[in-house]
FIVODREN-912469 format. One line per 5 residues: number of its first residue (from 1); their letters; for each residue x, y negated, z of N, C-alpha, C. Coordinates in steps of 0.02 Angstrom, whole numbers, padded with zeros to 5 digits. Example, Ala and Ser with C-alpha at 12.3 -4.5 7.8 and 13.67 -1.06 7.14 Angstrom:
// FIVODREN-912469
1	as	00660:00284:00390:00615:00225:00390:00660:00165:00390  00642:00112:00354:00684:00053:00357:00645:-00002:00394 .
END
This chain:
// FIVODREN-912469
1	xxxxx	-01219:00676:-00823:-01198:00744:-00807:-01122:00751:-00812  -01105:00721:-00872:-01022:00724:-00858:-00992:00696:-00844  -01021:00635:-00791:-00981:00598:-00730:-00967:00621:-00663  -01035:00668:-00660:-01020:00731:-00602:-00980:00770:-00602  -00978:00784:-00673:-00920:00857:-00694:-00842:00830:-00658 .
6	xxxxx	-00841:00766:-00687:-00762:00729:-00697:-00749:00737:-00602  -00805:00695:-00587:-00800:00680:-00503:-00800:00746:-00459  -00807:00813:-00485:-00800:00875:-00441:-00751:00909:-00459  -00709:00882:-00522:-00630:00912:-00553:-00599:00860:-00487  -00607:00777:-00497:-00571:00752:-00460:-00557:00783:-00378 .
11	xxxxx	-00616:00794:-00344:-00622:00823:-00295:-00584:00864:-00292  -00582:00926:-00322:-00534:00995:-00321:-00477:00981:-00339  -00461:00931:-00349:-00379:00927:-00374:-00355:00897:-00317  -00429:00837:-00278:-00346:00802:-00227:-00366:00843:-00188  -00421:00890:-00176:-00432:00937:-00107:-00388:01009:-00113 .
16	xxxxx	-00360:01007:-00189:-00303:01080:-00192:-00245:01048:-00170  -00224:00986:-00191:-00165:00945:-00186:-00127:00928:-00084  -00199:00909:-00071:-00179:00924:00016:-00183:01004:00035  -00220:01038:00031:-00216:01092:00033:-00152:01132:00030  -00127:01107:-00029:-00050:01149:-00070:00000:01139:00014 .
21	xxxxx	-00016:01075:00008:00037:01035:00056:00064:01061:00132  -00023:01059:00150:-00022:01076:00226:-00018:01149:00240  -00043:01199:00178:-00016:01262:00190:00052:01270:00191  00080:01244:00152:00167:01262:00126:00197:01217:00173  00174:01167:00210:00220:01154:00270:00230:01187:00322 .
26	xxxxx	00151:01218:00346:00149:01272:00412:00214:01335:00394  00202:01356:00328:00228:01420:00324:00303:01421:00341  00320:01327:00317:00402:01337:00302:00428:01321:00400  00371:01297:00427:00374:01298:00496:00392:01344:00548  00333:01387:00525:00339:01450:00544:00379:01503:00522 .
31	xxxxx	00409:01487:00477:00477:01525:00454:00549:01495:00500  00541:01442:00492:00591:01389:00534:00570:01416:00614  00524:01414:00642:00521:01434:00718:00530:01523:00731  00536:01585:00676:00519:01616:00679:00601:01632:00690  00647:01578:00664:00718:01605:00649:00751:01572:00717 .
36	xxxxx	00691:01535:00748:00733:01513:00810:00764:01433:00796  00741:01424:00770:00740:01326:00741:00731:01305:00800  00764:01249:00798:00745:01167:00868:00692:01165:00839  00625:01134:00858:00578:01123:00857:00566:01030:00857  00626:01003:00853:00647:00950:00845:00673:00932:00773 .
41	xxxxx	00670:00957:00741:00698:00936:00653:00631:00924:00616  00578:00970:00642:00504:00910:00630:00485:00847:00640  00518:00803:00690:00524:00734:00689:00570:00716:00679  00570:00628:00643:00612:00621:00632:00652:00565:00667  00691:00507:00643:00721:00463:00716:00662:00388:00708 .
46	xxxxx	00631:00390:00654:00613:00323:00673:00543:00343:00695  00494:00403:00710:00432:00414:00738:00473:00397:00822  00533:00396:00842:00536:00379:00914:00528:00294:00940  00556:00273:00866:00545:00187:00873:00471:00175:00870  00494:00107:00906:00406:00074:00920:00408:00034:00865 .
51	xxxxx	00338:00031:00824:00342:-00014:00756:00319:-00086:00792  00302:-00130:00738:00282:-00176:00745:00197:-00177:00766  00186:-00224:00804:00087:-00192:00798:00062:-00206:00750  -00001:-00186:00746:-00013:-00156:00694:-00059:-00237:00680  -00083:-00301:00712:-00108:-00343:00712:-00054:-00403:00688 .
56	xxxxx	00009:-00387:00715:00057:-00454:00670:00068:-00437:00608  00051:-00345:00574:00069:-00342:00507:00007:-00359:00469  -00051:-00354:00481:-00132:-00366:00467:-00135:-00453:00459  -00111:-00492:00518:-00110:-00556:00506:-00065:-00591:00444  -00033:-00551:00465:00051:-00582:00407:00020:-00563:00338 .
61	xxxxx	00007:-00492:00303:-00018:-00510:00237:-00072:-00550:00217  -00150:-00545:00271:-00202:-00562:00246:-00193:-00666:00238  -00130:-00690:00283:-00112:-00742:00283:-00082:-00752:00224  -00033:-00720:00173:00013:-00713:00134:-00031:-00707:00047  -00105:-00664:00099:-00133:-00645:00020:-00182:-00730:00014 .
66	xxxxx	-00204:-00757:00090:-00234:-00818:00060:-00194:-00871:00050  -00133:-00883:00073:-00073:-00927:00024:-00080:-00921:-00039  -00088:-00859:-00059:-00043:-00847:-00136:-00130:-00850:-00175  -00164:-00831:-00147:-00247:-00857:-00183:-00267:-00948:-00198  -00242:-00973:-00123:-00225:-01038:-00126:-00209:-01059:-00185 .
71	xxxxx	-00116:-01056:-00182:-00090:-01081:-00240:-00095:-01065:-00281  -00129:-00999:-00311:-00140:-01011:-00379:-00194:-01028:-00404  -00244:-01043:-00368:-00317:-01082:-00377:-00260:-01164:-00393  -00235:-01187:-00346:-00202:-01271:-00349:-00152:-01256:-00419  -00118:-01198:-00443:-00086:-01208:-00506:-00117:-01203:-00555 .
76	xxxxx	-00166:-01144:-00559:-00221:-01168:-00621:-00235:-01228:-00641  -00279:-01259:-00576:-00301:-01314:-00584:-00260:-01368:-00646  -00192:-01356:-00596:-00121:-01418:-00634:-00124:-01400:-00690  -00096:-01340:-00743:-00110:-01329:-00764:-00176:-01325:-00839  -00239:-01314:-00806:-00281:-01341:-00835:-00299:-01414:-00850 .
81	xxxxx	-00271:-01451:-00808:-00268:-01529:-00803:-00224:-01523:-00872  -00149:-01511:-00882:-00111:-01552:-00923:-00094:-01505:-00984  -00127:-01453:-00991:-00122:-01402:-01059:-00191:-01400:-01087  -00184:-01358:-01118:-00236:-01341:-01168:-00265:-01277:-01149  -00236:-01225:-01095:-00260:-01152:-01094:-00333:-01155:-01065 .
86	xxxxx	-00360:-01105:-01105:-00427:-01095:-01071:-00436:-01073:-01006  -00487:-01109:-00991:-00483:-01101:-00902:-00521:-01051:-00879  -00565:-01015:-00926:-00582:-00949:-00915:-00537:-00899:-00899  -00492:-00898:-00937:-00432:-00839:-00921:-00377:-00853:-00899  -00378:-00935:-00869:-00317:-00961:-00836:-00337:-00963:-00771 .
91	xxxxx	-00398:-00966:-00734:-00396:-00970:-00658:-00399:-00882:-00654  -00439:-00837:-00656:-00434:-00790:-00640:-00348:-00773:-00641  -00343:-00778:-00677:-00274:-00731:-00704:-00191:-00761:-00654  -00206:-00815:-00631:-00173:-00870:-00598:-00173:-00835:-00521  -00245:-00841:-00502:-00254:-00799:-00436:-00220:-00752:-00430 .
96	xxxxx	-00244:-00693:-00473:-00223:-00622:-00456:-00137:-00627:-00444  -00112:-00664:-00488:-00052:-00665:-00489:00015:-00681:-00429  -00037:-00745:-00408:00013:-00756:-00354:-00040:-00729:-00299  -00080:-00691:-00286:-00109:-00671:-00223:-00070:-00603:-00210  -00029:-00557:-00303:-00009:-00516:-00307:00074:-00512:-00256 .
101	xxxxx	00097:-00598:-00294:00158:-00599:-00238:00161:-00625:-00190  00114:-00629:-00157:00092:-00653:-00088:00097:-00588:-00035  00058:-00556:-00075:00051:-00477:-00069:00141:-00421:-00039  00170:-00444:-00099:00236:-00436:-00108:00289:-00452:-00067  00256:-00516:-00055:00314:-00534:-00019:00286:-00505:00055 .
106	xxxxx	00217:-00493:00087:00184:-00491:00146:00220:-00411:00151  00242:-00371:00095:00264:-00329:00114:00333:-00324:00130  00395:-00355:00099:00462:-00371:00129:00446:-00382:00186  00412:-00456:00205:00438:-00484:00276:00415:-00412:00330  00363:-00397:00318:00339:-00324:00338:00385:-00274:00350 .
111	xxxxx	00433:-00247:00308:00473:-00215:00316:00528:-00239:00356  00555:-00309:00341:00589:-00337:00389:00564:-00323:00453  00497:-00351:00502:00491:-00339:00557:00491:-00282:00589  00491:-00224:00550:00490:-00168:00546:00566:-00145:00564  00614:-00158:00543:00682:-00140:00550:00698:-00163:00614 .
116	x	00656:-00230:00637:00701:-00259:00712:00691:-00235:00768 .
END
């Protein structure tokens, strides 16, 4: 019962939270068009640029996240070969890690292609 409670506070908070948003943008809109505003200061300069598609940024991380899953499955391993750490909490923890900057980095180069 009070997992429902929690999950219908959550609800009303992010459904007041967009709510707040999209009312108080129209209004400041319509205050702005009412005074005779360009109707052009609602966009901005890079919605005119063409991004990158949306399939070289999809390839590039999910490539980036299985590199970095890769290698840290092959560094555990090393690792577990020539130390002592337990390999219970050394492969998991190995993964996440470099799949994390795989991740990381899938987002720079991302942003890079993004700028050109």
């Amino acid at each position: 019962m009070e997992a429902a409670i929690v999950f219908m506070f959550l609800f009303a908070i992010i459904f007041g939270i967009f709510y707040l948003f999209f009312t108080t943008r129209n209004k400041e809109r319509l205050a702005l068009i009412e005074k005779g505003a360009d109707a052009t200061i609602f966009f901005s300069k890079k919605e005119n640029r063409k991004a990158a598609p949306f399939w070289k940024v999809l390839i590039l991380n999910i490539a980036l996240l299985l590199i970095g899953i890769g290698s840290g499955i092959l560094l555990a391993s090393i690792l577990s070969t020539y130390t002592e750490i337990d390999n219970d909490s050394l492969y998991p923890a190995l993964m996440f890690l470099m799949a994390g900057i795989g991740l990381f980095v899938g987002f720079t180069l991302t942003k890079k292609l993004d700028e050109e």
